[in-house]
C-alpha positions in Angstrom: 140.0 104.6 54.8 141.6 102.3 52.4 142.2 98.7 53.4 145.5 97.5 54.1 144.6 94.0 55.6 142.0 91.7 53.1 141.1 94.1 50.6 144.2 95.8 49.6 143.2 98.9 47.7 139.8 99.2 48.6 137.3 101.6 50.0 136.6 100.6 53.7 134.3 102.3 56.7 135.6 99.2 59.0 139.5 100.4 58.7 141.3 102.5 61.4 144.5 103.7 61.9 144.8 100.6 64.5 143.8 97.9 61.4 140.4 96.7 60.9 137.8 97.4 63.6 135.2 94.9 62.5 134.1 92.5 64.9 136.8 89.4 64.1 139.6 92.0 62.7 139.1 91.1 59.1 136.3 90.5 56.1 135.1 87.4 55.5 135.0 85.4 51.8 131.3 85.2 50.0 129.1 82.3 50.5 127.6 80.4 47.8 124.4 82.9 47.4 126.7 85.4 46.4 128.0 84.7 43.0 127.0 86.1 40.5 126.5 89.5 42.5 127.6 92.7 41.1 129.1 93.0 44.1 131.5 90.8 44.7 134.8 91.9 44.2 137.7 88.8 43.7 141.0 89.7 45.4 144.3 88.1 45.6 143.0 86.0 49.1 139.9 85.7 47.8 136.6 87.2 46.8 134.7 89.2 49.1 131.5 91.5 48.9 132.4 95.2 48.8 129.2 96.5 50.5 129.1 93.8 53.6 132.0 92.2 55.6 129.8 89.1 57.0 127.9 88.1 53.6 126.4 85.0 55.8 124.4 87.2 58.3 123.0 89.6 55.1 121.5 86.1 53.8 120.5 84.8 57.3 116.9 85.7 57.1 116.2 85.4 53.5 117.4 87.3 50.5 120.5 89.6 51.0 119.3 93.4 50.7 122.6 94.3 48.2 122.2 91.6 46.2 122.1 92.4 42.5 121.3 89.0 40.9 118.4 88.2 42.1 114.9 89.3 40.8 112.0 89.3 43.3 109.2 88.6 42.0 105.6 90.0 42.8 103.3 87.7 44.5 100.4 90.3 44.7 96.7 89.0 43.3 95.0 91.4 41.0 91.3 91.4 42.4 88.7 91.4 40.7 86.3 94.7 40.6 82.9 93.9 40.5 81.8 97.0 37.9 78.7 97.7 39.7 80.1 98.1 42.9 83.0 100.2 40.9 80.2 102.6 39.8 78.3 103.2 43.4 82.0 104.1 44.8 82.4 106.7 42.8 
């Protein structure tokens, strides 16, 4: 349903007939982590992420999943193949 408390206009799977259903009865504003985000959506009380109401909790345990700013990077070692060893495996 479309919002009709926070984010006026919007696209919203929290809103019922009866207002907003999530947990404290409205969204709550993007935390520092967030900007920059794709995602983040500035309204006239405030910006606020279109894809989660509680930003904090999607950055509790480390990197929000929906964020679009930031790049992971890939830790992974390349070993190195002995040839010889290469050559008996196959």
């Amino acid at each position: 349903m479309i919002c009709t408390t926070i984010r006026e206009g919007d696209d919203c799977v929290f809103m019922t007939k009866k207002g907003c259903s999530y947990n404290e009865g409205a969204c709550l504003t993007i935390i520092d982590e967030c900007k920059g985000c794709s995602r983040a959506s500035d309204f006239e009380t405030g910006s606020y992420c279109t894809a989660a109401p509680d930003p904090s909790l999607k950055w509790k345990n480390g990197i929000c999943n929906f964020a679009t700013h930031v790049k992971t990077v890939d830790t992974s070692k390349k070993q190195k193949v002995n040839p010889i060893k290469a050559s008996k495996r196959r």
